[in-house]
BAMARMI-677964 format. One record per residue (C-alpha): y, z, x; residue in one letter. Coordinates in steps of 0.25 Angstrom, whole numbers, plus 5000, padded with zeros to 4 digits. Layout:
BEGIN
YZXa;...
//
This chain:
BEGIN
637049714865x;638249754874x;638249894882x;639149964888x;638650104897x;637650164888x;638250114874x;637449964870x;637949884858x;636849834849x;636849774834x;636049844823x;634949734818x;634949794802x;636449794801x;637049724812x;638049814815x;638349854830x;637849984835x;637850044849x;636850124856x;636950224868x;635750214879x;636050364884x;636150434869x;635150324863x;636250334851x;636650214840x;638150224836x;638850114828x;640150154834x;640550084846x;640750174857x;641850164866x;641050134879x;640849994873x;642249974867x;643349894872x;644749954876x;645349914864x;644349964854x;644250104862x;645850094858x;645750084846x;644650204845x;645350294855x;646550284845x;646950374833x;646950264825x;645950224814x;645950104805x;645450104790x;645550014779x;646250044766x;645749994750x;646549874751x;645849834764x;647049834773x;647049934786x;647650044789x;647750144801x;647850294803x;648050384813x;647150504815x;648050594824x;649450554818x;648850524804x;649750384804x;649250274793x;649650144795x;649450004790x;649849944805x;648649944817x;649050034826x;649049964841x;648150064846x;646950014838x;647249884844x;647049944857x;648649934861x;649350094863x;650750114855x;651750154863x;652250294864x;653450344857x;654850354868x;656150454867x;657250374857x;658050344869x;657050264875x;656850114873x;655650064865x;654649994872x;654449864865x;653149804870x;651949904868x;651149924881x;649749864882x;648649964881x;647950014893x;646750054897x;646350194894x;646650304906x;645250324913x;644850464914x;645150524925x;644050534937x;643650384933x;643450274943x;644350184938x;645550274936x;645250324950x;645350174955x;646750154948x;647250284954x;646950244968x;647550104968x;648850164961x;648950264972x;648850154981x;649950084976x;650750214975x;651450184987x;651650054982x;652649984973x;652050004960x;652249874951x;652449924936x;651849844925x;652449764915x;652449874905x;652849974916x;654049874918x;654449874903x;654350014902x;655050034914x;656249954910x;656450034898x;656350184902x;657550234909x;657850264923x;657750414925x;657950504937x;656750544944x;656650694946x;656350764956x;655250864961x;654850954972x;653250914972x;652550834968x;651650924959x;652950924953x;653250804950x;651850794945x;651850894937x;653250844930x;652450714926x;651350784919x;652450864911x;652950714908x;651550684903x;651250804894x;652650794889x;652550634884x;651150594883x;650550674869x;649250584869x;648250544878x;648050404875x;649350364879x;649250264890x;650050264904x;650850144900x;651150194886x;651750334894x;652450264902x;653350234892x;653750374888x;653350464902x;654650364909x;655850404899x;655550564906x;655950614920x;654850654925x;654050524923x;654650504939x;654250624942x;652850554948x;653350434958x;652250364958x;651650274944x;650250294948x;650250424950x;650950454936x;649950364930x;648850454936x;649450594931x;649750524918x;648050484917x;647750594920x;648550674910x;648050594899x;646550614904x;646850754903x;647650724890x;646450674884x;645550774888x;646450854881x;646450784868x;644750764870x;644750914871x;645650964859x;645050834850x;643850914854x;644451054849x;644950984837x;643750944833x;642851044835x;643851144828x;643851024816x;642251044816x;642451194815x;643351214805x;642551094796x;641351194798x;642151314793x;642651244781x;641251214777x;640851344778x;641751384768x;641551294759x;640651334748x;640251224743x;639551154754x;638351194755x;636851154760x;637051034748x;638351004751x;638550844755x;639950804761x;640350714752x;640250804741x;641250914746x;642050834757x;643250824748x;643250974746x;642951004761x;644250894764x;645351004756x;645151084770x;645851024782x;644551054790x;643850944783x;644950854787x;644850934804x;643650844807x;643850694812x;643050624802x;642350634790x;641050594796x;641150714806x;641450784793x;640250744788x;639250764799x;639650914800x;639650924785x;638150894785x;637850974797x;638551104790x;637651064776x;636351054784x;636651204791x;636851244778x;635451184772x;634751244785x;635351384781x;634851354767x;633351344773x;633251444780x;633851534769x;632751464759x;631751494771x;632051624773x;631551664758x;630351574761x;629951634774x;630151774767x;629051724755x;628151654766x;628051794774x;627651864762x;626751744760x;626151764774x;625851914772x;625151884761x;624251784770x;624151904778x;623551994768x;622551914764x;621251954772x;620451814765x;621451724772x;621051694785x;621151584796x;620151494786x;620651514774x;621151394769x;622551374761x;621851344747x;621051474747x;622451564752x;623151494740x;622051564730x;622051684737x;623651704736x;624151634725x;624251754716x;625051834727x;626551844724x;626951824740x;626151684738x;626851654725x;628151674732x;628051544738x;627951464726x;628351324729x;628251344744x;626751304745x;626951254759x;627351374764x;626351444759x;625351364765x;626151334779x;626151484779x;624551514777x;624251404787x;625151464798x;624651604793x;623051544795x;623351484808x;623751604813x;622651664809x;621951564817x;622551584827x;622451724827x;620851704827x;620951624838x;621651734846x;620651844841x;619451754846x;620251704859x;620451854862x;618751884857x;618551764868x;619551844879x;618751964877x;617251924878x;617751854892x;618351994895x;617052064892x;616151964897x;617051944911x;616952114914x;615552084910x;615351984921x;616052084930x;615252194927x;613952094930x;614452054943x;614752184946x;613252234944x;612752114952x;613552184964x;612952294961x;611452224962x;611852164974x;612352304980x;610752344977x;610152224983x;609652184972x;610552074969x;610451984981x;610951854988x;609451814985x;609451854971x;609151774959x;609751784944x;608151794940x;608151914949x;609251954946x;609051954932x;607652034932x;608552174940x;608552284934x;610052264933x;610052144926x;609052214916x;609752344912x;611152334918x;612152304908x;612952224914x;611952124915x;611552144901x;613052094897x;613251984906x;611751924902x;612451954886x;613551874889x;612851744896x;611351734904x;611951614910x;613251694916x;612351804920x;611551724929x;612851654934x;613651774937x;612051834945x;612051694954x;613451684958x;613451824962x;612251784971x;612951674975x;614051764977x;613151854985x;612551734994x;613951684997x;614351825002x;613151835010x;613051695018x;614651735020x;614051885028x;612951795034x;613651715043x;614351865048x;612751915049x;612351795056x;613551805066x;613151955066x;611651945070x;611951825080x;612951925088x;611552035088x;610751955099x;609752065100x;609452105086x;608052055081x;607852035067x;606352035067x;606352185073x;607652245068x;607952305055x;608852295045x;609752415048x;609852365064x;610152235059x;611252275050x;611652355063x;611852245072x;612452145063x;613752265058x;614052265071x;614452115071x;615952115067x;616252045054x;614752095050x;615052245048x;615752215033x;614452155028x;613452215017x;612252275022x;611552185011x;612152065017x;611552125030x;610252155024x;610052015021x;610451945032x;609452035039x;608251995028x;608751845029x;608551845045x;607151915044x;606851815034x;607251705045x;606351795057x;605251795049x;605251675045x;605251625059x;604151725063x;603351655052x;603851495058x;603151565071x;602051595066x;601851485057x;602051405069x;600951475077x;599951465069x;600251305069x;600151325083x;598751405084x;598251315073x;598451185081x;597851255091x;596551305084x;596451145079x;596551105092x;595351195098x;594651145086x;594951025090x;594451035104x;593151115100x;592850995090x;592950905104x;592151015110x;593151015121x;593151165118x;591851255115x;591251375113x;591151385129x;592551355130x;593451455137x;594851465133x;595251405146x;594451295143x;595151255130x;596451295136x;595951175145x;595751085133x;596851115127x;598051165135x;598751025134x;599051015117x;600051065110x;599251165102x;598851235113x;600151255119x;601051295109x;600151425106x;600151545114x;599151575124x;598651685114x;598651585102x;597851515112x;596851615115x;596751655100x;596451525095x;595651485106x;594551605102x;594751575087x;594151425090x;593151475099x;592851565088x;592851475076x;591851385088x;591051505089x;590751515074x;590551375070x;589451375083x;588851485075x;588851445062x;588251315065x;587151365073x;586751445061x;586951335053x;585751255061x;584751375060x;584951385045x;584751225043x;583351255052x;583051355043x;583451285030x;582551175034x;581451235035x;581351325021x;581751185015x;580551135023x;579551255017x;580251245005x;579751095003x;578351115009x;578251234995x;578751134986x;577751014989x;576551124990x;577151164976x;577151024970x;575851004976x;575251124970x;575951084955x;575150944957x;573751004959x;574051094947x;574350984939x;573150914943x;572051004940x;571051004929x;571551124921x;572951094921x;572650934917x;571750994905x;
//
């Protein structure tokens, strides 16, 4: 396939007739474009004149602008320019110029280039062509005139050209011929220069023509749309073929350019005209389908799961149903858009339930948050605080706003009561680290001996801790007598380790009898002044435990000293006891052995 700019030639497979295709448009046309025509057949395009074959098969051509038939090819549609008719005085050119190239617009580069080298050569001697020369040698010699400028001068030359050349395709060459046989053809000195204002008047020329061809032809399209228009007998069902040769009586008809265009518009006005049709048939349908839909409305037993079978039943016998005959479709396309929009309006009437429960249940979670201030503010909601607690108030057991919350979720409930602990906790270890700054900066205040009201005192007095709650104040004064007491206890604890070590270790001794019942205390100081367990305790720790052993000694000296004289007396009433019970045998034995017992 050749190409040429955006226009490809390619061959149809099915037919294998030669097609061309545009990359830009993505457009197949079976005429050549001229992009990828040769000079010769852009000629014979460009020209007015068309070939056609008549019934004997012989040629024959006409002209469209000048309405000329002839049997005889005109040179043009073999590329070659008939020269322009002269004056009767002048001599007729016998050879007919070659054709040259078209006159490039102007503004291109090629143009641009040949303007440049001829102003070059301006100074020059130009050398005249061959067909300069003939032409030359037959056109008289006139006077040059004279003028005062060179606008002029200029000016004079262009009158030339709208005076000689009538058509915009006539080339320089061709002109040539006639523009030399007046005056003012000398009025421009130099041949480049009178080339250049000749291009560019035919440029101008041509945009001329291309601008009235355009006029023409839309007053053509307008005039071929009136006399349609007022025509009766085309209407939507008219077809072209049928009422052309009426149409053609009217010189409209024959306005356009060809029959095709003709044609093309023809079928576009009918199509109008069936489209106008519609919509007048849809109009009387639309009027039977409202009445239809009011009817829909009407019926309460249709709603948005009735099913089109049940509706049919339930209408039929209604003469707004029965005004539809035939249009079935309707009637149903109508019923389903009528349910679905009663669908759809369920949908909005539950979406709008759903956005009113979370109004109702969002201020109820308002108004509970709010009453859990409210226990905070009476201390009975605390940082410390449990849901279970919580829950077992007397709030949460007759306030209503407890009841509504624990109606709407017992789970949200108990979230909403421990993020606002949370929320409490957060608070406070955010005031804490204030307090603690606070009761550092108090050297002399002692939380085991002052009260609440001193404390609260001191700390306020701290910059940064004046804003805080009294609550928050109230408990960092209950967290740090926690903590003093808790120490205190550790003390204790820890002394009573102490004092218990020691008291082992006095046993300890007195078990070695290092340390008697006639020990003195400085004595067991003696013994025992070296070990751990009797320094670490103080000297009345000592003293005390010291006694205490000596005590304990005392007692257990005691006790087993009365626990010898009771053995001693225990022995001897088991020794009595023993001597009555053999007496006792002995006496049952003689008993047993005498004369009237044995009879």
């Amino acid at each position: 396939a050749t190409s040429k700019g955006v226009w490809s030639e390619h061959v149809d497979k099915g037919s294998g007739k030669t097609y061309y295709y545009n990359s830009v448009t993505k457009a197949s046309v079976w005429t050549k474009p001229q992009e990828l025509m040769s000079p010769p057949e852009i000629k014979v395009v460009m020209t007015d004149w068309k070939e056609y074959n008549a019934p004997d098969g012989r040629k024959y051509y006409n002209n469209a602008k000048t309405g000329v038939t002839q049997w005889t090819r005109p040179p043009e549609m073999d590329g070659a320019v008939a020269a322009a008719p002269v004056a009767e005085t002048a001599p007729v050119v016998k050879e007919a110029p070659a054709a040259q190239p078209a006159v490039e617009p102007a503004g291109n580069g090629k143009r641009a280039a040949v303007e440049e080298k001829e102003e070059e050569e301006e100074e020059e001697v130009r050398r005249p062509t061959k067909k300069e020369k003939k032409i030359k040698e037959v056109v008289p010699d006139l006077p040059a005139p004279k003028y005062d400028t060179k606008e002029e001068a200029v000016q004079a030359f262009r009158e030339l050209l709208e005076d000689k050349v009538s058509s915009h395709k006539l080339q320089w060459v061709d002109a040539m011929a006639i523009l030399q046989l007046d005056v003012r053809f000398k009025a421009v000195k130099s041949l480049g220069e009178k080339k250049n204002l000749y291009q560019n008047y035919i440029a101008k020329k041509a945009r001329d023509f291309v601008d009235a061809e355009r006029i023409r032809k839309k007053g053509a399209k307008e005039g071929f749309l009136e006399l349609l228009n007022e025509s009766d007998f085309v209407d939507h069902k008219a077809r072209y073929r049928d009422v052309s040769e009426k149409l053609n009586l009217d010189p409209r008809f024959a306005a356009l350019d060809s029959d095709r265009e003709r044609g093309d518009m023809f079928e576009d006005f009918v199509m109008g005209l069936e489209k106008k049709e519609k919509e007048r048939l849809k109009l009387n349908r639309a009027d039977n389908l409202a009445a239809f839909r009011n009817l829909l409305e009407e019926t309460d037993t249709i709603n948005a799961r009735t099913r089109w079978g049940e509706a049919k039943t339930l209408l039929k016998e209604d003469e707004r149903y029965q005004s539809l005959e035939g249009d079935d479709k309707y009637r149903l396309e109508n019923f389903d858009d009528y349910v679905q929009g009663l669908i759809a309006k369920e949908a909005e009437q539950k979406e709008m339930e759903r956005e009113r429960k979370k109004a109702i249940e969002k201020a109820q979670r308002t108004a509970f948050t709010e009453l859990l201030g409210e226990m905070e503010v009476k201390g009975i909601l605390t940082l410390k605080s449990t849901y279970k607690e919580a829950k077992e108030t007397d709030e949460a057991k007759t306030e209503t706003r407890w009841e509504e919350m624990m109606a709407q979720s017992k789970s949200k409930t108990q979230d909403l009561v421990e993020d606002f602990i949370l929320e409490l906790q957060k608070k406070f270890q955010a005031n804490r680290t204030t307090l603690k700054e606070a009761y550092k900066a108090a050297e002399k205040l002692d939380i085991t001996t002052c009260g609440l009201e001193a404390f609260g005192a001191a700390l306020k007095s701290h910059p940064g801790a004046d804003a805080i709650s009294d609550l928050h104040i109230k408990m960092f004064h209950e967290e740090l007598v926690k903590l003093a007491e808790e120490e205190l206890a550790k003390k204790e604890k820890k002394k009573l380790l102490r004092v218990k070590e020691l008291k082992k270790l006095l046993d300890k001794y007195i078990g070695r009898e290092k340390i008697t019942l006639e020990s003195s205390f400085e004595e067991a100081e003696a013994a025992c002044g070296e070990r751990s367990a009797w320094k670490e305790v103080s000297s009345s720790d000592r003293t005390a435990a010291f006694a205490s052993a000596m005590a304990t000694l005392k007692k257990e000296e005691a006790q087993a000293s009365g626990e010898s004289r009771s053995r001693s007396r225990s022995r001897s009433r088991s020794r009595s006891g023993e001597r009555h019970r053999r007496r006792s045998r002995s006496g049952e034995r003689r008993r047993d052995d005498s004369p009237l017992r044995r009879k």
